[in-house]
C-alpha positions as protocol buffer text, in pm:
chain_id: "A"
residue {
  index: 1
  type: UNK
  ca { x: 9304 y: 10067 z: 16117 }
}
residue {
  index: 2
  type: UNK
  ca { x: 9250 y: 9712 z: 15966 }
}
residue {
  index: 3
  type: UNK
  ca { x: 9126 y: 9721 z: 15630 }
}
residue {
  index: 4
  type: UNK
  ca { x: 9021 y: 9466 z: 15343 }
}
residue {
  index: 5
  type: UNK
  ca { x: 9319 y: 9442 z: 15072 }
}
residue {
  index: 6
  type: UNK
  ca { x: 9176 y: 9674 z: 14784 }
}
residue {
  index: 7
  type: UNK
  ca { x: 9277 y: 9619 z: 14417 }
}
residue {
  index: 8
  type: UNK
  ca { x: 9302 y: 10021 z: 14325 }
}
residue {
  index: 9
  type: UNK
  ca { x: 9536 y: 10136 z: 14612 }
}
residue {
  index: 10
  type: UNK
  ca { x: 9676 y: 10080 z: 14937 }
}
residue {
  index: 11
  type: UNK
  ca { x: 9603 y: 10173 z: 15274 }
}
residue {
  index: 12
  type: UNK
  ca { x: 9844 y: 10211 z: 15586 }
}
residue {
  index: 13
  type: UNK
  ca { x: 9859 y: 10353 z: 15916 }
}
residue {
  index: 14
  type: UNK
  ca { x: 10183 y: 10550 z: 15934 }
}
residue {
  index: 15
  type: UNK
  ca { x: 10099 y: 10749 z: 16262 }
}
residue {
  index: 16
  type: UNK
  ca { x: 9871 y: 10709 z: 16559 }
}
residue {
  index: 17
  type: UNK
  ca { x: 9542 y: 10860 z: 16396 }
}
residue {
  index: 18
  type: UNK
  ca { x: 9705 y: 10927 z: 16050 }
}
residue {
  index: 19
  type: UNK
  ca { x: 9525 y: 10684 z: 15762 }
}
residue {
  index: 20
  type: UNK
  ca { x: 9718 y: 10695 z: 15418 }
}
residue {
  index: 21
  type: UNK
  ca { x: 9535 y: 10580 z: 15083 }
}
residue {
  index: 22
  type: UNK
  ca { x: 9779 y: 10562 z: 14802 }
}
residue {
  index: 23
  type: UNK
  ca { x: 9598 y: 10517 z: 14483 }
}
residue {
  index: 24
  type: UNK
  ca { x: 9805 y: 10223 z: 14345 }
}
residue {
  index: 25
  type: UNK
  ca { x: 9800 y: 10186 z: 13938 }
}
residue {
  index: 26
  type: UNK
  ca { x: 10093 y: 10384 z: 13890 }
}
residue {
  index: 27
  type: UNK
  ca { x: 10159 y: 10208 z: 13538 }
}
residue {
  index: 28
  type: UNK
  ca { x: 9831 y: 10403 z: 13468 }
}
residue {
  index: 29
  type: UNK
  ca { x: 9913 y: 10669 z: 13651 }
}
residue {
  index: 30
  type: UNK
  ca { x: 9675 y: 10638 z: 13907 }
}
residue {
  index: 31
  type: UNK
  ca { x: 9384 y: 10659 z: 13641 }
}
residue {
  index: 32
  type: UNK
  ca { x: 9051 y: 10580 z: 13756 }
}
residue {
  index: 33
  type: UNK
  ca { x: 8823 y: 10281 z: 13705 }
}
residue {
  index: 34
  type: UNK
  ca { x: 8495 y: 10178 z: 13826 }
}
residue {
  index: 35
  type: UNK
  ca { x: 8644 y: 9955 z: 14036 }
}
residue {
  index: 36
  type: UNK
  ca { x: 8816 y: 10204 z: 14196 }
}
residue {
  index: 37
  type: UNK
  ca { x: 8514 y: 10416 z: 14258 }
}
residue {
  index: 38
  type: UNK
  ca { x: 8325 y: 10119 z: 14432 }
}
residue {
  index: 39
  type: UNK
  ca { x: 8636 y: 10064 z: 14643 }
}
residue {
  index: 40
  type: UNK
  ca { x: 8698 y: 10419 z: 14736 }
}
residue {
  index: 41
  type: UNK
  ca { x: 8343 y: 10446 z: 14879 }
}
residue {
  index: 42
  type: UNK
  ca { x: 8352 y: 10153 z: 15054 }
}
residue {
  index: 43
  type: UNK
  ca { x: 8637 y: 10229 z: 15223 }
}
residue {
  index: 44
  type: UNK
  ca { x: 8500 y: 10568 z: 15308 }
}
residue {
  index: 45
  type: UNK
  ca { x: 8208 y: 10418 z: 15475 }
}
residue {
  index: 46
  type: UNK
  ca { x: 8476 y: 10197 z: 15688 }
}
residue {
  index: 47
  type: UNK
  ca { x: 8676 y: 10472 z: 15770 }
}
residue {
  index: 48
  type: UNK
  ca { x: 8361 y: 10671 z: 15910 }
}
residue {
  index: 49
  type: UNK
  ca { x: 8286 y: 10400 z: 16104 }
}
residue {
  index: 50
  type: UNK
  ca { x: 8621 y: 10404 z: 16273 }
}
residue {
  index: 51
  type: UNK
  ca { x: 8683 y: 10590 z: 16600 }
}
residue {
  index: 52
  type: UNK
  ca { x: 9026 y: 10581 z: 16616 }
}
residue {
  index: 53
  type: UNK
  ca { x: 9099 y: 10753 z: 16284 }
}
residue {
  index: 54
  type: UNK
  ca { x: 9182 y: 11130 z: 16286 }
}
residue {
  index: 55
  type: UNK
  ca { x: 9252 y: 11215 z: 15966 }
}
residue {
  index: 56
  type: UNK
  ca { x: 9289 y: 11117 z: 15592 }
}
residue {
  index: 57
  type: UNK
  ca { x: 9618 y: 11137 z: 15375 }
}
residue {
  index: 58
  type: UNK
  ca { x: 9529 y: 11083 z: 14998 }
}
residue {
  index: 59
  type: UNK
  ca { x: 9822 y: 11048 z: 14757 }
}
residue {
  index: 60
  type: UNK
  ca { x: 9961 y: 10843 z: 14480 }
}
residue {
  index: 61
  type: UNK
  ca { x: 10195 y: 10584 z: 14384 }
}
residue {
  index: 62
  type: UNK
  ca { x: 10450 y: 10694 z: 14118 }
}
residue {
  index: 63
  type: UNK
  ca { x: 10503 y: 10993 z: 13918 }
}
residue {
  index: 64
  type: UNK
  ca { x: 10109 y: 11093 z: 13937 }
}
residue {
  index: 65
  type: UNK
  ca { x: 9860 y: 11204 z: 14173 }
}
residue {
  index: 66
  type: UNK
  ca { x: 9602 y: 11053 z: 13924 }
}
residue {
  index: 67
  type: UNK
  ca { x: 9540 y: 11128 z: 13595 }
}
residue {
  index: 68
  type: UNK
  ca { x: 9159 y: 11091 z: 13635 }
}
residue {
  index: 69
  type: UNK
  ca { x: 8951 y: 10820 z: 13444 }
}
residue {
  index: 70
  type: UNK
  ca { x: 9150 y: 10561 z: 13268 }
}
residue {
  index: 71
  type: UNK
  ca { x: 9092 y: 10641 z: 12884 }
}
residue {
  index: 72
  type: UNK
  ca { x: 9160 y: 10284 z: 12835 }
}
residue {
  index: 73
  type: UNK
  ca { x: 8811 y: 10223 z: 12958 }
}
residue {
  index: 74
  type: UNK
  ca { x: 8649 y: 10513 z: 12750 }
}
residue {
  index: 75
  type: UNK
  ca { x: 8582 y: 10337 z: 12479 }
}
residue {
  index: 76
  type: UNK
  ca { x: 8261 y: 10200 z: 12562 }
}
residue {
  index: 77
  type: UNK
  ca { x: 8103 y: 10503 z: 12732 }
}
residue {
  index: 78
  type: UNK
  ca { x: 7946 y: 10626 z: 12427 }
}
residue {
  index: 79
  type: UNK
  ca { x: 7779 y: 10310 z: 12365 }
}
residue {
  index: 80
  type: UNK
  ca { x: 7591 y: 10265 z: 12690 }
}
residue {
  index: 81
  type: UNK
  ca { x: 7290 y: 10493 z: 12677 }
}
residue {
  index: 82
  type: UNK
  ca { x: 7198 y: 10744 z: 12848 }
}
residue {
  index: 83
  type: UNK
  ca { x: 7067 y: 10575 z: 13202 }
}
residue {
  index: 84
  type: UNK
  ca { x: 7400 y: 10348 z: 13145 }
}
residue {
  index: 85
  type: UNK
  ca { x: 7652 y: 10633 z: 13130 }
}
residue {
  index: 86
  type: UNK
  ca { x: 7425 y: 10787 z: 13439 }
}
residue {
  index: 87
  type: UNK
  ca { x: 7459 y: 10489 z: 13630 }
}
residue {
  index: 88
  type: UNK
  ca { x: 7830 y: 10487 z: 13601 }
}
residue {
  index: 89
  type: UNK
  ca { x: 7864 y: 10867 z: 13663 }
}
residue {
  index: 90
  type: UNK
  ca { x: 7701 y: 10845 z: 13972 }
}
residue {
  index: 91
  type: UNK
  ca { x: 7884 y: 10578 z: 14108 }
}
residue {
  index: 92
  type: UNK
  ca { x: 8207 y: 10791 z: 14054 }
}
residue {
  index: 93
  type: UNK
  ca { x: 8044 y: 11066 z: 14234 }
}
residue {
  index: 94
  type: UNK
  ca { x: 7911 y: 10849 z: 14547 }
}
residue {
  index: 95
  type: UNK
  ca { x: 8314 y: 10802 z: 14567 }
}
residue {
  index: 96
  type: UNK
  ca { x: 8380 y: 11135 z: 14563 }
}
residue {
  index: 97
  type: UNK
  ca { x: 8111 y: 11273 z: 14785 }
}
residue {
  index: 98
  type: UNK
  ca { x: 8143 y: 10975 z: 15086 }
}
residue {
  index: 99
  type: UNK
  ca { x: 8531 y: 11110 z: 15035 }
}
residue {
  index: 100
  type: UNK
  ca { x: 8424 y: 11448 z: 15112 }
}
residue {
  index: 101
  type: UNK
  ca { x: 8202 y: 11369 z: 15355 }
}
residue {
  index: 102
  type: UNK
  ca { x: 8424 y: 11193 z: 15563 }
}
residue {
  index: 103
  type: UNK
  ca { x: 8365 y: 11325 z: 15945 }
}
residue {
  index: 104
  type: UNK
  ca { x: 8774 y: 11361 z: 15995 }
}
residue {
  index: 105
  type: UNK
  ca { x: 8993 y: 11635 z: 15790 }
}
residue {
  index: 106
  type: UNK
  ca { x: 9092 y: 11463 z: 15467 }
}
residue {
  index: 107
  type: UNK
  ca { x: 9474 y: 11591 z: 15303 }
}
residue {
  index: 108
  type: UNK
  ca { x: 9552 y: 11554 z: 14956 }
}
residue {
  index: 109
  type: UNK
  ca { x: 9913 y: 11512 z: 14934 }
}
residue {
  index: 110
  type: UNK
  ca { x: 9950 y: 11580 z: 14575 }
}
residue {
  index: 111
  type: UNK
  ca { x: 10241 y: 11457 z: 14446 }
}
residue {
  index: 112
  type: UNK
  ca { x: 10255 y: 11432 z: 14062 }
}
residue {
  index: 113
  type: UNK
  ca { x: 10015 y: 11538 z: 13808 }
}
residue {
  index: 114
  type: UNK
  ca { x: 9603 y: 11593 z: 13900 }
}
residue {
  index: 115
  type: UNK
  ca { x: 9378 y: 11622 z: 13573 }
}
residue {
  index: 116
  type: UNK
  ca { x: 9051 y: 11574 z: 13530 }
}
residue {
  index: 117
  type: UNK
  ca { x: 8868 y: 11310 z: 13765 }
}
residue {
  index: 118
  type: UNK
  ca { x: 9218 y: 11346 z: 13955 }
}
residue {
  index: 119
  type: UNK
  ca { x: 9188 y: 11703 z: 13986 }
}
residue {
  index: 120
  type: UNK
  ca { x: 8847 y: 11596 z: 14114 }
}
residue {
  index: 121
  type: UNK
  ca { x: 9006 y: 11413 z: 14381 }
}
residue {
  index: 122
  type: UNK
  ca { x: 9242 y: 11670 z: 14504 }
}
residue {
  index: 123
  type: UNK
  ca { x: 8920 y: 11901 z: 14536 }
}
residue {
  index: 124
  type: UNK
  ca { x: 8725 y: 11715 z: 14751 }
}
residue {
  index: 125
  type: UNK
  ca { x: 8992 y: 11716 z: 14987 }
}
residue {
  index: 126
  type: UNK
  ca { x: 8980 y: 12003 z: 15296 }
}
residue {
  index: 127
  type: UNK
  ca { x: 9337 y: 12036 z: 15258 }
}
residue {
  index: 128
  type: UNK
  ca { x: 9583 y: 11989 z: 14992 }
}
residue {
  index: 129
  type: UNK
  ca { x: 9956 y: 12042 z: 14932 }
}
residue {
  index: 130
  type: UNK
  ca { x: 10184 y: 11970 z: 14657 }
}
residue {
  index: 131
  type: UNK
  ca { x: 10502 y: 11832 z: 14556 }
}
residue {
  index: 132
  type: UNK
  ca { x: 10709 y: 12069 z: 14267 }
}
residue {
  index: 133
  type: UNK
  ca { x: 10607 y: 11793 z: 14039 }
}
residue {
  index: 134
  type: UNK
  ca { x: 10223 y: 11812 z: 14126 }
}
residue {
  index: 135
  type: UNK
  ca { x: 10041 y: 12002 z: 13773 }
}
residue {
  index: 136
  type: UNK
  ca { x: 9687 y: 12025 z: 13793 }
}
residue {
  index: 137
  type: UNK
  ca { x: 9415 y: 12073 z: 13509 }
}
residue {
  index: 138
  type: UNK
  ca { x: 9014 y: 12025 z: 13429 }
}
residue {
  index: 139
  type: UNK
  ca { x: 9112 y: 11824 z: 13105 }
}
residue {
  index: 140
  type: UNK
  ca { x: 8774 y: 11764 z: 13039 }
}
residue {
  index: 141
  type: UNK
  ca { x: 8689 y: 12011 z: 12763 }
}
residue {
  index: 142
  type: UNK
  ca { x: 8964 y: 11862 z: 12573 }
}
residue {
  index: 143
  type: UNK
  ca { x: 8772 y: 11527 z: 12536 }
}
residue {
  index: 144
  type: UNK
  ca { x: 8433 y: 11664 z: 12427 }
}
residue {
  index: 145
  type: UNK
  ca { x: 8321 y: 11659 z: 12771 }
}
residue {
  index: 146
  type: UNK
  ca { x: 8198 y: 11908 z: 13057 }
}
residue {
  index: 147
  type: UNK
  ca { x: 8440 y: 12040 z: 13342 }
}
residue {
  index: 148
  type: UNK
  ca { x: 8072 y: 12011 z: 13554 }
}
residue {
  index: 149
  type: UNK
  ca { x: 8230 y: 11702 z: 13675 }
}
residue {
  index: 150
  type: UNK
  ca { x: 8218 y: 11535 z: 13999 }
}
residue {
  index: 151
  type: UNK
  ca { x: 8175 y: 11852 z: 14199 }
}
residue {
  index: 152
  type: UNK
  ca { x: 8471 y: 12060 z: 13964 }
}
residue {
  index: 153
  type: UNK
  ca { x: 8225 y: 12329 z: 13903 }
}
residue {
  index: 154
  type: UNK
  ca { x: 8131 y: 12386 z: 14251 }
}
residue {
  index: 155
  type: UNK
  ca { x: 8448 y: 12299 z: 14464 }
}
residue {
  index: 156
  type: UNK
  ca { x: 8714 y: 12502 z: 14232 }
}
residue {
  index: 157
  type: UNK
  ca { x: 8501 y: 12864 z: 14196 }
}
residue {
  index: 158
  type: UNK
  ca { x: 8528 y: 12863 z: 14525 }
}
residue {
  index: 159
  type: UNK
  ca { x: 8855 y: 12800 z: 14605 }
}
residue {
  index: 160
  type: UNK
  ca { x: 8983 y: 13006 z: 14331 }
}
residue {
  index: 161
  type: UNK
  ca { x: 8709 y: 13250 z: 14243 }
}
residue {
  index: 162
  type: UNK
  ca { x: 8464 y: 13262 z: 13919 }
}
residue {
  index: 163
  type: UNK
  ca { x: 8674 y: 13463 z: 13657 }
}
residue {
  index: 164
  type: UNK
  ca { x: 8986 y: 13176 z: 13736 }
}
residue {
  index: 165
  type: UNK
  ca { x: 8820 y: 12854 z: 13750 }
}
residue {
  index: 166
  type: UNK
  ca { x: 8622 y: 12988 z: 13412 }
}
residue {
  index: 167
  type: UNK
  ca { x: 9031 y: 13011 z: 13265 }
}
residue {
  index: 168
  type: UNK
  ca { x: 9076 y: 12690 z: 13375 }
}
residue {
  index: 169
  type: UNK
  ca { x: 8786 y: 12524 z: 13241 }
}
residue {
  index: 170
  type: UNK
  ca { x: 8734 y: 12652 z: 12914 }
}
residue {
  index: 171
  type: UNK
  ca { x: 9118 y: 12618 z: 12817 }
}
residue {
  index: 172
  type: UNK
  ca { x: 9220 y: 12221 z: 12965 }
}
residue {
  index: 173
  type: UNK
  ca { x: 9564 y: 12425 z: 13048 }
}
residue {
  index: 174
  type: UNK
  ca { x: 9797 y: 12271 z: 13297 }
}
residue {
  index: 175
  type: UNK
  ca { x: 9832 y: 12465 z: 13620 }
}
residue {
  index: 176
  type: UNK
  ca { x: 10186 y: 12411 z: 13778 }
}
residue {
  index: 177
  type: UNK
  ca { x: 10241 y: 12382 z: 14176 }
}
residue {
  index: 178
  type: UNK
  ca { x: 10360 y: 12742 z: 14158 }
}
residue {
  index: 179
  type: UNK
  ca { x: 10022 y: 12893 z: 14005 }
}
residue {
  index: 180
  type: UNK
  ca { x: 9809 y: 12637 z: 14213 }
}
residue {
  index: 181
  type: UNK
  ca { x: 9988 y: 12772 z: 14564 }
}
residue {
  index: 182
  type: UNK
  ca { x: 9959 y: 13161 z: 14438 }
}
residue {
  index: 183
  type: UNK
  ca { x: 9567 y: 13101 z: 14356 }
}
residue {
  index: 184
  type: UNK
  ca { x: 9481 y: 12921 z: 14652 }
}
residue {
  index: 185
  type: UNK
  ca { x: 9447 y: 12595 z: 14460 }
}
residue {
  index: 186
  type: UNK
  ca { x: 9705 y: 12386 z: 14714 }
}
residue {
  index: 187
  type: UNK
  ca { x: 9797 y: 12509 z: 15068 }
}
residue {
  index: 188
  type: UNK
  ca { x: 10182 y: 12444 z: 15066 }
}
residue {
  index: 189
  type: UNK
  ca { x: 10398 y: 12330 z: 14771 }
}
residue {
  index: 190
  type: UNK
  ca { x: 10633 y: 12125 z: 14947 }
}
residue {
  index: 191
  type: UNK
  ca { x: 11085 y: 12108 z: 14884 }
}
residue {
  index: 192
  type: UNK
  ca { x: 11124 y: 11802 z: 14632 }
}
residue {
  index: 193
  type: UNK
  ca { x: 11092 y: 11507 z: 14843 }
}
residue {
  index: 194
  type: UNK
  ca { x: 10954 y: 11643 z: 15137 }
}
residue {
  index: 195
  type: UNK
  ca { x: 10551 y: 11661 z: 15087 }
}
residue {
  index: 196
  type: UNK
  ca { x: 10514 y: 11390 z: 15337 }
}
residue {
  index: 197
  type: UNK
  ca { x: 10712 y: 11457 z: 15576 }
}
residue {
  index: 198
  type: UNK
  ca { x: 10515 y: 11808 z: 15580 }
}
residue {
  index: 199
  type: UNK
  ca { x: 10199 y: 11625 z: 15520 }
}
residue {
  index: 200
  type: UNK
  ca { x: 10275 y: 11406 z: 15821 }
}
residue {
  index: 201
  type: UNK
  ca { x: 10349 y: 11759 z: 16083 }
}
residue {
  index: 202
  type: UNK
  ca { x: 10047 y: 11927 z: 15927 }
}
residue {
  index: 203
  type: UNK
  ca { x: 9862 y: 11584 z: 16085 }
}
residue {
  index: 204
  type: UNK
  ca { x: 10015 y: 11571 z: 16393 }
}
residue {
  index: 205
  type: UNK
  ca { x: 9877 y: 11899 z: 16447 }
}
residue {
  index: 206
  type: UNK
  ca { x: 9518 y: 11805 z: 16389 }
}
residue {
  index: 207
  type: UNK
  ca { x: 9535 y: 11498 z: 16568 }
}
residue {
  index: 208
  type: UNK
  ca { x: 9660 y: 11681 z: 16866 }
}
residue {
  index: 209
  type: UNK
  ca { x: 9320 y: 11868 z: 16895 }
}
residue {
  index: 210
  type: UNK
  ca { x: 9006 y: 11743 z: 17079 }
}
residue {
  index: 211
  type: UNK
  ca { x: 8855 y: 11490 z: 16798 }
}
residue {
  index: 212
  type: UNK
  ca { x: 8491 y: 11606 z: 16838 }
}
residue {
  index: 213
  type: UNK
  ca { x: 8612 y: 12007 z: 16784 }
}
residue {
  index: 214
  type: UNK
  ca { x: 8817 y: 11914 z: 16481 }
}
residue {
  index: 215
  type: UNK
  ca { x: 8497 y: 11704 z: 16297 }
}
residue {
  index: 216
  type: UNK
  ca { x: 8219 y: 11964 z: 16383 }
}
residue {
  index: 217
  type: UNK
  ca { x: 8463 y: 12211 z: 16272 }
}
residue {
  index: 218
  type: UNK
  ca { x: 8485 y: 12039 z: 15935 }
}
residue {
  index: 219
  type: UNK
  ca { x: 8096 y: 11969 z: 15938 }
}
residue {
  index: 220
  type: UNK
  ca { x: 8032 y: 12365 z: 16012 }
}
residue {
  index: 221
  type: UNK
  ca { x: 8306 y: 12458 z: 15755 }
}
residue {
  index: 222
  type: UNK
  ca { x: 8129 y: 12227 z: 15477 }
}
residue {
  index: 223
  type: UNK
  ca { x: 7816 y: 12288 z: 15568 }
}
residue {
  index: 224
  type: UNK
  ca { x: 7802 y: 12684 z: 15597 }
}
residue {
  index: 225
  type: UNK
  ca { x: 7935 y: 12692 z: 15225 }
}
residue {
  index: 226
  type: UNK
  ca { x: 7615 y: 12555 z: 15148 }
}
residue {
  index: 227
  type: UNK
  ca { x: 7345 y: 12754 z: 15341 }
}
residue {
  index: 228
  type: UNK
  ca { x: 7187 y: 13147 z: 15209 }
}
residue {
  index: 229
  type: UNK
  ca { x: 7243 y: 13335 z: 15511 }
}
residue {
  index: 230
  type: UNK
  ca { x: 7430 y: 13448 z: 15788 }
}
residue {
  index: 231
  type: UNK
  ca { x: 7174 y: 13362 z: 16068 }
}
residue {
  index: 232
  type: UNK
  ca { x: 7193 y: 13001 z: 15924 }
}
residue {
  index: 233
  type: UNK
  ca { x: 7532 y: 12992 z: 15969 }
}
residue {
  index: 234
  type: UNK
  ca { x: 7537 y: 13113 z: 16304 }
}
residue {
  index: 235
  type: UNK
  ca { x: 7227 y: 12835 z: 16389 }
}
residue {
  index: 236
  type: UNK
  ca { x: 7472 y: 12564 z: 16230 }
}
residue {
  index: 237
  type: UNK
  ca { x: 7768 y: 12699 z: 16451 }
}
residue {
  index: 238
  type: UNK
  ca { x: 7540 y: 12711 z: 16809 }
}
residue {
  index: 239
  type: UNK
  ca { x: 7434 y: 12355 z: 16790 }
}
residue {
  index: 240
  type: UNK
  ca { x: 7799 y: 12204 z: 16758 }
}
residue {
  index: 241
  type: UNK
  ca { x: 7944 y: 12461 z: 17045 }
}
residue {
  index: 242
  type: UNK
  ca { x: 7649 y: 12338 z: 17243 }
}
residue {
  index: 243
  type: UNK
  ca { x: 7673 y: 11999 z: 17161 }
}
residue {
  index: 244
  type: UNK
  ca { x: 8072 y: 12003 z: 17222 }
}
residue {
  index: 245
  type: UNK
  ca { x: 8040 y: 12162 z: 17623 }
}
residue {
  index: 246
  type: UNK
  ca { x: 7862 y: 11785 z: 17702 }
}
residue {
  index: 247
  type: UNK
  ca { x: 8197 y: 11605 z: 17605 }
}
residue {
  index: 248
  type: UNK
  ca { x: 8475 y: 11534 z: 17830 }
}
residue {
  index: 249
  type: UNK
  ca { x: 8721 y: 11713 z: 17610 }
}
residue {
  index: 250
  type: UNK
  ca { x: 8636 y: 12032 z: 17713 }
}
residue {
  index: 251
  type: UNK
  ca { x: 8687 y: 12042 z: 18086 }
}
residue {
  index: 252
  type: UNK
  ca { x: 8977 y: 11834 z: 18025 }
}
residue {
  index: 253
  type: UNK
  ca { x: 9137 y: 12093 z: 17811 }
}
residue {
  index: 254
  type: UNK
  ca { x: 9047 y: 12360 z: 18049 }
}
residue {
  index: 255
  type: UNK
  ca { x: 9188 y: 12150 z: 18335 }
}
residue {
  index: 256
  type: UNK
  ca { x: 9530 y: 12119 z: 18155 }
}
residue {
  index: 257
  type: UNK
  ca { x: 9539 y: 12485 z: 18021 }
}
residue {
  index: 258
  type: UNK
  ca { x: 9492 y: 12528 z: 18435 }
}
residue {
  index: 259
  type: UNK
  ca { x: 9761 y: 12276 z: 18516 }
}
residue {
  index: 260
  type: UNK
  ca { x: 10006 y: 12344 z: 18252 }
}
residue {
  index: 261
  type: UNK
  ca { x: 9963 y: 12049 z: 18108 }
}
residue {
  index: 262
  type: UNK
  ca { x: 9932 y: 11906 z: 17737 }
}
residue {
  index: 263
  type: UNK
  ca { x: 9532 y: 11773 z: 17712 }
}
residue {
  index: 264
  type: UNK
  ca { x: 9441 y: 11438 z: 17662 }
}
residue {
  index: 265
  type: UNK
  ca { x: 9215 y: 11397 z: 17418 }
}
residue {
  index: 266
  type: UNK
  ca { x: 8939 y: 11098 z: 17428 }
}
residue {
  index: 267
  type: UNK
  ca { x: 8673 y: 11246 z: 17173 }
}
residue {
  index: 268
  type: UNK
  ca { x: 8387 y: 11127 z: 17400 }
}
């Protein structure tokens, strides 16, 4: 995919499909600006607009995943009122979210620390796995502020259940790869040096499947953790099986099941 050259991190195509944003301030560690945030959604909004990406890598340069807002710039929050500091938290979370709601998978390789904003990050992936190295924590409480935090509250009690992500939050403690892969925090922590080279076989597995299954799976996945019932979930789920027999994909995958025959794929 051709992209604009972005000040906060690089992007690459390293397979067919396979788009790789590396968060690039690794003198910072990765730490988040607001320039950053403006970049990531625009980007986001490119991506989405692309049909020839399949999915999303998200990692970071260095030692770090990221390390969340850059404290550097925290100075000044305090003194910009209360519609000021608004403003600038919802431009963070308009990155996060159009991350999120990206209609292909999005993988967090996580390879170095995740706190706060970072561990954010990491979250609003569908998919994460982690180096040894990766250490994850909602540092938030330890700087006088909330661990409600672009979508922390919501994303991690549900990946790791109330009584856990309560631990979590109220203490700031570090959670190592280890912990994060026992309570469902990352998928996979990788062998030390290999988290992309399983990042990269975890992708060519997605991008193997019929393009239009894989994104309304993600839309009924994301969607159905956000509706009251059963019956809505089952409404949610008819529409995109309906709406998926009309593509091409399907006969052709039933034609090369018949034929013995790998499928080829044209998301149309």
């Amino acid at each position: 995919m051709t992209t604009p050259t972005y000040e906060t991190f690089l992007t690459d195509e390293p397979r067919p499909g396979v788009v790789l944003l590396t968060l690039n301030r690794p003198d910072r560690y990765n730490a988040m600006t607001d320039t950053m945030f403006v970049e990531l959604e625009a980007f986001a909004r490119r991506l989405d607009a692309d049909s020839r990406a399949r999915v999303l890598v998200i990692t970071g340069a260095g030692r770090a995943f990221c390390a969340g807002f850059d404290l550097a710039a925290a100075d000044g929050l305090p003194g910009l009122g209360a519609l000021g500091m608004l403003d600038q938290q919802e431009r963070a979370a308009r990155a996060l979210l159009a991350i999120r709601s990206l209609k292909v998978p999005v993988v967090a390789a996580v390879n170095g620390p995740a706190a706060g904003g970072g561990l954010s990050l990491a979250l609003a992936a569908d998919i994460r796995l982690a180096s040894p190295e990766a250490k994850f924590n909602a540092a938030f409480v330890r700087i006088g502020l909330s661990a409600g935090d672009l979508g922390v509250s919501w994303l991690l009690t549900r990946l790791v259940g109330p009584a856990v992500a309560s631990e979590i939050c109220f203490t700031g403690r570090l959670v190592d790869a280890r912990e994060a892969e026992h309570i469902g925090l990352v998928n996979q922590v990788s062998e030390s040096g290999g988290l992309l080279d399983d990042v990269f076989r975890l992708t060519e597995q997605i991008v193997a499947n019929s393009p239009g299954g894989v994104q309304l799976s993600k839309r009924a996945l994301q969607a159905n953790l956000e509706v009251g019932s059963y019956a809505a979930a089952l409404e949610l789920e008819n529409r995109g099986q309906a709406l998926l027999t009309r593509s091409q994909d399907m006969p052709e995958a039933l034609a090369a099941f018949r034929e013995k025959r790998t499928p080829v794929f044209r998301g149309d």
